[in-house]
C-alpha positions as CSV (number, residue, x, y, z in Angstrom):
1,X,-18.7,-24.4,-4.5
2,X,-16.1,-27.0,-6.1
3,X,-12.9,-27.5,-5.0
4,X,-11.3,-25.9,-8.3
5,X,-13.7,-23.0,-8.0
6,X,-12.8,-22.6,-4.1
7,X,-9.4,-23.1,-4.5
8,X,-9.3,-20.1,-7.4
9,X,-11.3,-17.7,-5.1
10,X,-8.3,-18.7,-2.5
11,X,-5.7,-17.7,-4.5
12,X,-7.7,-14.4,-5.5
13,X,-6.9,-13.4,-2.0
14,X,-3.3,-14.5,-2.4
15,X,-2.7,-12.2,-5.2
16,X,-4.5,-9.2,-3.3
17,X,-2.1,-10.3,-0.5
18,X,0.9,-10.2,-2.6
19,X,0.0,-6.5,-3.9
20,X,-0.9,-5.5,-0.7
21,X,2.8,-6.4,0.4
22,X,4.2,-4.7,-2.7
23,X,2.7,-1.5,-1.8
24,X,3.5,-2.0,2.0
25,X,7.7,-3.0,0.4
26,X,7.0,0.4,-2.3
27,X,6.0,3.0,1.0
28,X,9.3,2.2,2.7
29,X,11.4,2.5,-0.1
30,X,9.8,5.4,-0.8
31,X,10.3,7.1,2.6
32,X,13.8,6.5,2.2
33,X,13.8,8.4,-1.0
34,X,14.9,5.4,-3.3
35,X,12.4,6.4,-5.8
36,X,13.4,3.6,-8.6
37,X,13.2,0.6,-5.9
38,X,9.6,2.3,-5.0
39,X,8.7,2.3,-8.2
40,X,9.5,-1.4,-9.1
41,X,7.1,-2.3,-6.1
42,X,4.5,-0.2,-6.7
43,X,4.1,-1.5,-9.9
44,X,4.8,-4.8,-8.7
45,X,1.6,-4.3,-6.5
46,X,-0.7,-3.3,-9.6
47,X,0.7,-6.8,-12.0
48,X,-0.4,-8.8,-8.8
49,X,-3.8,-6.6,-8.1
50,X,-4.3,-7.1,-11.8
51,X,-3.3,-11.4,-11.5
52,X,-6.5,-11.2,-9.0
53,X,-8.9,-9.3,-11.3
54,X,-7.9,-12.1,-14.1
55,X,-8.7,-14.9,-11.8
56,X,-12.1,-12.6,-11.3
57,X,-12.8,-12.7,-15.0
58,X,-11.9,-16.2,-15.4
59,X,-14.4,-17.4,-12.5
60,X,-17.2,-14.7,-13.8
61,X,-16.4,-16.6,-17.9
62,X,-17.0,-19.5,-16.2
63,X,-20.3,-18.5,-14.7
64,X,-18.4,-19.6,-11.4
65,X,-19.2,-18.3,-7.7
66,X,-16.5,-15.2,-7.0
67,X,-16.0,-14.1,-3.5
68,X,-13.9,-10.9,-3.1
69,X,-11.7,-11.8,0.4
70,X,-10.0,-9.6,2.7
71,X,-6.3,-9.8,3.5
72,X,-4.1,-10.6,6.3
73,X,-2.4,-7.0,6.8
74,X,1.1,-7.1,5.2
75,X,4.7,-6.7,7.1
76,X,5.7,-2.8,7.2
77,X,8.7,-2.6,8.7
78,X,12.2,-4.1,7.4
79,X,15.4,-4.5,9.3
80,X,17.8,-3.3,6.5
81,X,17.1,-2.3,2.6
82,X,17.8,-6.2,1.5
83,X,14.7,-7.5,3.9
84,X,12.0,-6.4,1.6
85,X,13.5,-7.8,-1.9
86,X,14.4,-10.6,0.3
87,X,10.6,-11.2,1.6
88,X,9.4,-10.0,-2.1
89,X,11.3,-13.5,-3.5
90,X,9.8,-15.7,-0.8
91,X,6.7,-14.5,-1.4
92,X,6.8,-15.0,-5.1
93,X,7.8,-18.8,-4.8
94,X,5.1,-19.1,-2.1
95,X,2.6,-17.7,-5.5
96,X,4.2,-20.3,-7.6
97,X,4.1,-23.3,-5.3
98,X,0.0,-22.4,-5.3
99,X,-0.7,-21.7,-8.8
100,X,1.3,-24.8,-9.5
101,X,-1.2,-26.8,-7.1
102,X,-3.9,-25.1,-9.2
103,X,-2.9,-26.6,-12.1
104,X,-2.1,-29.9,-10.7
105,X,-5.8,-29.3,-8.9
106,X,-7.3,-28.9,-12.4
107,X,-5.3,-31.7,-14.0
108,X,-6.9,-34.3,-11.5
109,X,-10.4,-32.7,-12.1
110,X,-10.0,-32.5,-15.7
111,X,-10.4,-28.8,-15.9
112,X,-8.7,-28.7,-19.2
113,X,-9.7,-24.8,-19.9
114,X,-9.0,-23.5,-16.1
115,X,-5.8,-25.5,-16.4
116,X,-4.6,-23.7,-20.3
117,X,-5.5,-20.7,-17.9
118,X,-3.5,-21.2,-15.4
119,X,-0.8,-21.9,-18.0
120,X,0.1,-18.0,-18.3
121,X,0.1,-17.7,-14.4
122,X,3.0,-20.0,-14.4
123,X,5.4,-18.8,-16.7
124,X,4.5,-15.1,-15.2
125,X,5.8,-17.2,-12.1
126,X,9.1,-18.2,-13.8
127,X,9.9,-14.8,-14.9
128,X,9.4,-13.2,-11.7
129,X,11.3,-15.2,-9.4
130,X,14.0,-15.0,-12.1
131,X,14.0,-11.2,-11.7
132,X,13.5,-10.9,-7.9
133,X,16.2,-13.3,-7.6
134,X,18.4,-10.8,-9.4
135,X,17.0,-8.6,-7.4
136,X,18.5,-9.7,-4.3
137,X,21.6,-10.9,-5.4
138,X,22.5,-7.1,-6.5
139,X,20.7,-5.7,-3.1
140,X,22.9,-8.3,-0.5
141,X,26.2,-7.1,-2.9
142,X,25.0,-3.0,-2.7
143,X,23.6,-3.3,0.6
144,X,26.2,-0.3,1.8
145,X,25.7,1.2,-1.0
146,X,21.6,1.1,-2.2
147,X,22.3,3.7,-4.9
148,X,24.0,1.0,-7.2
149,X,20.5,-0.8,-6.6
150,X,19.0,1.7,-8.0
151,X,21.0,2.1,-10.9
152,X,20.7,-1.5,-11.6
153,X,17.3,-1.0,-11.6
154,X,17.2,2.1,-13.9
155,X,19.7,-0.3,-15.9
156,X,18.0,-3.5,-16.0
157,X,14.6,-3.5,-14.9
158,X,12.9,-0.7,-17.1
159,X,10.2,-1.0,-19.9
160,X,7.2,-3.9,-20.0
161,X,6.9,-7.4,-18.7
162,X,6.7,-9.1,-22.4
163,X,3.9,-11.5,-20.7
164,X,1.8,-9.1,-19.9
165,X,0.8,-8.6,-23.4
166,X,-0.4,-11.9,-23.6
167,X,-1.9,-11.7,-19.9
168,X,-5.6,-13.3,-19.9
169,X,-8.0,-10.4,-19.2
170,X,-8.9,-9.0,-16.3
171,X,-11.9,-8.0,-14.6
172,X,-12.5,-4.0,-14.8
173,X,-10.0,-4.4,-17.7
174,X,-6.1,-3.6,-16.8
175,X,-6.5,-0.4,-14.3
């Protein structure tokens, strides 16, 4: 297995592990009944699930080795409401600081086509630490307060990621 083609399959369990700690950020929201901020996580859990399954379709294109990983179990307990959109924005500048290796990774190799791929991964990237960096700065103002969180989320956040449109397919199609 190449470098490139290891490295890919490493960041397929990255992106499992993201949505993973998504759904583990959506439960406790949910079991605080804070149904909107649930609801942003879960379906942040699904875009990343999905981010894996196009890495899966890329590699299988590419008549490249794909190994499905397991995933370090996610963190399930928070100290306040802000800790999880807190965690949710370092995790999403620790998935652009790889996929930016990526690229850089099939720059050096002259990967040309993985690295047009990977393209889309990072301007996904921009936008969401954009939006989870709004995200937190609304939850450490509201944090005695989580409803207006919620409203700025029913406010703000609603409707389609305009990337995803343009997303590269993914394996199993988008589920």
């Amino acid at each position: 297995m190449g470098r490139l083609t290891q490295t890919l399959n490493e960041q397929i369990a990255n992106e499992y592990g993201a949505s993973q700690q998504y759904v583990a950020i959506a439960v406790h929201y949910d079991s605080l009944t804070l149904p909107r901020l649930a609801a942003h996580f879960y379906r942040q859990g699904v875009e990343e699930r999905n981010h894996a399954m196009m890495l899966v379709q890329f590699l299988l294109d590419a008549d490249l080795e794909v190994v499905i990983p397991g995933v370090e179990a996610p963190q399930t307990a928070f100290s306040d409401e802000v800790e999880p959109v807190r965690l949710a924005l370092e995790q999403e500048k620790r998935v652009t600081a790889q996929i930016s290796a990526l690229v850089q990774l099939a720059r050096e190799e002259n990967e040309l086509v993985a690295e047009q791929f990977l393209h889309w991964f990072l301007q996904e990237q921009r936008e969401e630490i954009a939006s989870m960096s709004s995200l937190l700065a609304v939850a450490e103002r509201s944090r005695e307060n989580v409803s207006l969180i919620e409203e700025y989320l029913a406010r703000e956040l609603g409707g389609e990621n305009a990337l995803e449109a343009g997303a590269p397919p993914a394996a199993g199609g988008a589920l």
